[in-house]
C-alpha positions as CSV (number, residue, x, y, z in Angstrom):
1,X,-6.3,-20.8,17.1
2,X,-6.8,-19.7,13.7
3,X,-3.4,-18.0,11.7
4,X,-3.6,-13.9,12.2
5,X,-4.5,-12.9,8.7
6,X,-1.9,-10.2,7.3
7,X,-2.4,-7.9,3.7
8,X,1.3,-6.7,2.8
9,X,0.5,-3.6,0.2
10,X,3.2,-2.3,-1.5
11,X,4.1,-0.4,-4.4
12,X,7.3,-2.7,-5.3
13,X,9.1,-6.1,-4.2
14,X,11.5,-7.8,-5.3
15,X,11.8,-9.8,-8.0
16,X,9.2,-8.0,-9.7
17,X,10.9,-4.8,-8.7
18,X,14.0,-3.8,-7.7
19,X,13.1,0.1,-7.7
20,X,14.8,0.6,-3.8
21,X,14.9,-0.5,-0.5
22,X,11.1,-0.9,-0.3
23,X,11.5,-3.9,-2.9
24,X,14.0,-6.0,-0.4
25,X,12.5,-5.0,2.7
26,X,8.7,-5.9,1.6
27,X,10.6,-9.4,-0.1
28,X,12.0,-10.3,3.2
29,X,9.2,-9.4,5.4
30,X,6.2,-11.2,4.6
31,X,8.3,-14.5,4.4
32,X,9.3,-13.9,8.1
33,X,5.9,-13.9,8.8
34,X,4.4,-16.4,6.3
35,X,4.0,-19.4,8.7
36,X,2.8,-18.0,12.0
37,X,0.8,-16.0,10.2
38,X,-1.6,-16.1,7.0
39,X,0.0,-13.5,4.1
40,X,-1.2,-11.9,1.5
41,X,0.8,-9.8,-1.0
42,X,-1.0,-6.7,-3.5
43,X,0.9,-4.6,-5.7
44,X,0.6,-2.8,-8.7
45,X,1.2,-4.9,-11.8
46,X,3.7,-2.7,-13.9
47,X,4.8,-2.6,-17.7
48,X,8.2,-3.9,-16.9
49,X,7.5,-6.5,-14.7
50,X,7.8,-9.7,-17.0
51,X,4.6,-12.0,-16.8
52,X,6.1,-15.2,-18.4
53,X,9.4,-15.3,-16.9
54,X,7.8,-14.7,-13.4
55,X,4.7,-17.0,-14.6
56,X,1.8,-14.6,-13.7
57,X,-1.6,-15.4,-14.9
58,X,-4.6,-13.7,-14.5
59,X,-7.3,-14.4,-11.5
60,X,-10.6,-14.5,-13.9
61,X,-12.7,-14.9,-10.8
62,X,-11.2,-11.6,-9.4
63,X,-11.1,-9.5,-12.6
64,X,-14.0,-7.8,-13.9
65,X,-14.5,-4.8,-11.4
66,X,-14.5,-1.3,-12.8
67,X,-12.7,1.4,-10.4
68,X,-13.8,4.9,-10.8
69,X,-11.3,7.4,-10.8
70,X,-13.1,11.4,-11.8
71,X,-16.1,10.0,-13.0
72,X,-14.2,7.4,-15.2
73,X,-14.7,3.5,-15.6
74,X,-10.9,1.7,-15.8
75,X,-11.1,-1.6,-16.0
76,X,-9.1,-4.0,-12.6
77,X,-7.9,-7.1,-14.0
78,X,-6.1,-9.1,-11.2
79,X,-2.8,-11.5,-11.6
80,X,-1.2,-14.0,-9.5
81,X,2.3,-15.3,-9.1
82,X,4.0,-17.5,-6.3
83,X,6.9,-16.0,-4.9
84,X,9.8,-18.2,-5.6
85,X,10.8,-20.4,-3.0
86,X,7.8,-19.6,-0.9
87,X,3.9,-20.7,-1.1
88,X,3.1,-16.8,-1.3
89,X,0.9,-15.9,-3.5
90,X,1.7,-12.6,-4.5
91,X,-1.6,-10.6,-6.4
92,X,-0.9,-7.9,-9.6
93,X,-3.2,-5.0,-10.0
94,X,-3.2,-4.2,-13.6
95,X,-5.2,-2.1,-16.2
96,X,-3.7,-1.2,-19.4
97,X,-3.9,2.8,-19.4
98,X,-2.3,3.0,-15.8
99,X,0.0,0.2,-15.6
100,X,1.0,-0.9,-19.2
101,X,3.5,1.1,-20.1
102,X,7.1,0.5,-20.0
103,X,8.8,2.4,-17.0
104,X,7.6,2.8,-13.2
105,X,6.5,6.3,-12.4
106,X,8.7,8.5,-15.0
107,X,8.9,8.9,-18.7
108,X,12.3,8.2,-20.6
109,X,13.6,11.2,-19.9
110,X,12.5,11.1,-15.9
111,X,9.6,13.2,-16.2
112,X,7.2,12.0,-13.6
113,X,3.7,11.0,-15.3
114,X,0.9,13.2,-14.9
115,X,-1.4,11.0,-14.0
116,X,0.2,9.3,-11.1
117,X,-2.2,10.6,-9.0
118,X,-4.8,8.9,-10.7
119,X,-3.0,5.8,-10.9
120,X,-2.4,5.9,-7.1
121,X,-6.1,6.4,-6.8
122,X,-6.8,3.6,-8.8
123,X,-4.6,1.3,-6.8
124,X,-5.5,2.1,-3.8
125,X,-9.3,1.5,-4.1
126,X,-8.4,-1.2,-6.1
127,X,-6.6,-2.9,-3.2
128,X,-10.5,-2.8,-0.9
129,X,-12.4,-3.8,-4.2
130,X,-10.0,-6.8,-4.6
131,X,-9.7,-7.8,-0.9
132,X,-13.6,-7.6,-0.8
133,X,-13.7,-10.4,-3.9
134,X,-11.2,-12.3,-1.8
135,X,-13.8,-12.7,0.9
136,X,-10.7,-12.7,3.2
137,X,-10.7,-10.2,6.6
138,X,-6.7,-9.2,7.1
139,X,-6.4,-8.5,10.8
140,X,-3.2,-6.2,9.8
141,X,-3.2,-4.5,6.7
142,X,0.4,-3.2,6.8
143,X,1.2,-0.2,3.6
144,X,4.6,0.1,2.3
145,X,5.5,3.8,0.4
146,X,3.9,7.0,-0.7
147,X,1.7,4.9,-3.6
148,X,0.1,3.2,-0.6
149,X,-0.3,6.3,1.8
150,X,-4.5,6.9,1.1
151,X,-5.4,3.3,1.9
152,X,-5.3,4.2,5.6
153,X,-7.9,7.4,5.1
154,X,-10.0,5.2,2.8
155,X,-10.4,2.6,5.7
156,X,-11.5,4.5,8.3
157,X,-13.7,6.3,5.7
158,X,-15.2,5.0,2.7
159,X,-14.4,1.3,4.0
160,X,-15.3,1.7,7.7
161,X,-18.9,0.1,7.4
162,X,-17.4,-2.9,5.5
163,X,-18.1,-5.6,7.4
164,X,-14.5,-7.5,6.1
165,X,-12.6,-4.4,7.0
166,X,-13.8,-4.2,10.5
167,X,-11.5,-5.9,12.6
168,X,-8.5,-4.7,10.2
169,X,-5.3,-2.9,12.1
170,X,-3.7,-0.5,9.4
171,X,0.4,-0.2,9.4
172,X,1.8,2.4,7.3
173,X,5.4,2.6,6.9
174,X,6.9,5.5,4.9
175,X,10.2,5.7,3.0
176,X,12.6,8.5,2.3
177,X,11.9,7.9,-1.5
178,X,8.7,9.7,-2.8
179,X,7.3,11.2,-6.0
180,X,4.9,13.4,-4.7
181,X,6.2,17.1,-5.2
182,X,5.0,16.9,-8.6
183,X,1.1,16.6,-7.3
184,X,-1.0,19.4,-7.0
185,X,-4.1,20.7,-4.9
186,X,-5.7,18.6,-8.3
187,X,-5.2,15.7,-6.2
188,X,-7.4,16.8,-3.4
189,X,-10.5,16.4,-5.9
190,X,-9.3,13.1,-7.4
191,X,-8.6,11.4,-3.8
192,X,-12.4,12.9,-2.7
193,X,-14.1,9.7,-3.5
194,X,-17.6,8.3,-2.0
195,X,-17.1,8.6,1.6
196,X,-14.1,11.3,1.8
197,X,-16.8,14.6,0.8
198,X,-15.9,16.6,3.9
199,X,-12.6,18.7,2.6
200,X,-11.2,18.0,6.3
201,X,-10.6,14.5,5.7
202,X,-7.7,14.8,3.2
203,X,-6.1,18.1,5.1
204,X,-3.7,16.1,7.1
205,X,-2.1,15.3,2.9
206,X,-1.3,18.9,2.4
207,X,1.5,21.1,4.3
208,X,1.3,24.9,2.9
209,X,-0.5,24.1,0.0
210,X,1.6,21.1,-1.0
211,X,0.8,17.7,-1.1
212,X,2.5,15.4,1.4
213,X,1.1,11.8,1.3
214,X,3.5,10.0,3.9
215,X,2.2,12.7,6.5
216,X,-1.2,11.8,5.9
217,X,-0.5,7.8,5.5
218,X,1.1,7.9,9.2
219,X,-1.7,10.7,10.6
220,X,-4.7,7.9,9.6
221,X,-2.6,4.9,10.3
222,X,-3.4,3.0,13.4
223,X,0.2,2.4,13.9
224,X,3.7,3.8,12.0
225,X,7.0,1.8,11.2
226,X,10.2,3.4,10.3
227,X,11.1,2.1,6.3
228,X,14.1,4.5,6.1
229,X,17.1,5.2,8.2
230,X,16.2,8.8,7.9
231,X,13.4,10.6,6.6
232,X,12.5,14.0,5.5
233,X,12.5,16.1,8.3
234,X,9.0,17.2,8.6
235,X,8.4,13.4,8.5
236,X,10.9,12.6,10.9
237,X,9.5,15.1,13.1
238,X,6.0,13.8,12.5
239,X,6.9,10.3,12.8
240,X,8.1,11.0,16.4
241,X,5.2,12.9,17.5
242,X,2.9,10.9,16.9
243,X,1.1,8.9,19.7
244,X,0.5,5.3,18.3
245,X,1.9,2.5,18.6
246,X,5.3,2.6,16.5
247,X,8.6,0.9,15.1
248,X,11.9,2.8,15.0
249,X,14.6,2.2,12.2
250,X,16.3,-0.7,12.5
251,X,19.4,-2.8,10.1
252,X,17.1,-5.2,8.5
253,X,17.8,-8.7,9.7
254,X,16.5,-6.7,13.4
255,X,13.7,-5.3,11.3
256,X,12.1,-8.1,10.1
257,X,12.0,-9.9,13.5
258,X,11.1,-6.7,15.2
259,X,7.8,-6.8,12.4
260,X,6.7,-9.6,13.2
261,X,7.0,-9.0,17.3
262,X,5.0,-5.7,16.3
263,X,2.4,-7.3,14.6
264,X,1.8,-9.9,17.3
265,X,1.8,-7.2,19.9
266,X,-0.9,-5.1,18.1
267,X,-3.4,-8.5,17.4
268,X,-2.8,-9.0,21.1
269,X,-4.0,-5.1,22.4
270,X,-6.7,-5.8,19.4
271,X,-8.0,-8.7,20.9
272,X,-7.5,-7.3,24.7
């Protein structure tokens, strides 16, 4: 039998990162996994993330693709770099307006960047447009954080048809750490790409008129894990409500094994 093809998307790890808990935990997890099953790692390629000392180089057969984001052409230029210790390769998303400048998601004086919605547009079609070039199907596609939270709607939307996505079981997993009260109903047109026209489709994002893109990650996801001990409580709320297949909280050496038990159990009812 063939290895179970897993895509780990996350907007930090560790070393590259070291922004929270989402960089240890995605670290850790995918090398639990790596054996048993095939792994994949994409993330965004940030300013600070060093390219010689962590010996990235870019992909030229997987560069080239422009990502429209509001009627705009950015350039995707894809990197590479083997997780030390491993024989993960672990994929950079980069353009130079979105990614290349020297902090994460805030200015020097912690100012969150306007355009983060765009950049988290970016990324997130990005992601499809650069698993397409792989000419690889994931049979889990598991999403760590709010930067991650639209590839779920995008799949079973604008990607649903794609024959390489078809078989694909989305995880999201959201985190008490987000960015997103500085979006606004702005980010309703900018997520509204090919595919997502109906105004419906991105409602389960907004709460009151606020954006809230760990609600909508878990609502489109075909099933949720816990990242965070606790969440916010509208999430926490959410997160127990919902009736999909699911993964509590749990200290992280439990975690990871309880992963990889989760995804074997959702291939399995996939495959039943």
């Amino acid at each position: 039998m063939s290895k179970k093809r897993v895509l780990f998307v996350t907007q930090e790890m560790d070393p590259y990162t070291a922004l929270g808990e989402i960089s240890e935990k995605v670290k850790n997890l995918p090398q639990k996994g790596h054996g048993p099953m095939d792994v994949r790692i994409l993330m965004p390629k940030f300013g600070p993330i060093n390219e010689r000392r962590h010996k990235l180089h870019e992909v030229v057969r997987l560069s080239g693709l422009n990502i429209i984001v509001e009627d705009e052409d950015y350039p995707l230029i894809i990197k590479v770099a083997s997780l030390p210790s491993t024989r993960m390769q672990v994929y950079f998303l980069d353009n130079e307006e979105f990614f290349s400048r020297k902090n994460h998601f805030h200015d020097d004086d912690d100012v969150a960047f306007e355009d983060n919605q765009e950049r988290m547009v970016f990324f997130c079609k990005g992601v499809f447009e650069t698993v397409k070039k792989f000419g690889w199907a994931p049979d889990l596609i598991h999403c760590h954080g709010w930067f991650t939270s639209l590839i779920p709607v995008y799949l079973k939307t604008v990607y649903k048809d794609e024959p390489i996505f078809e078989n694909a079981t989305c995880i999201f997993t959201p985190y008490q750490t987000t960015l997103e009260g500085h979006f606004n109903d702005k980010f309703r047109e900018i997520a509204t790409i090919m595919g997502v026209e109906e105004e419906a489709v991105l409602d389960p994002f907004f709460v009151d008129g606020k954006v809230r893109l760990q609600l909508g990650g878990m609502h489109y996801a075909d099933a949720i894990t816990k990242g965070s001990e606790k969440l916010l409580d509208d999430e926490e709320a959410k997160f127990d409500e919902f009736d999909k297949p699911k993964l509590d909280y749990l200290p992280e050496e439990e975690n990871i094994t309880a992963n990889v038990e989760f995804y074997k159990s959702l291939v399995t009812e996939e495959e039943a």
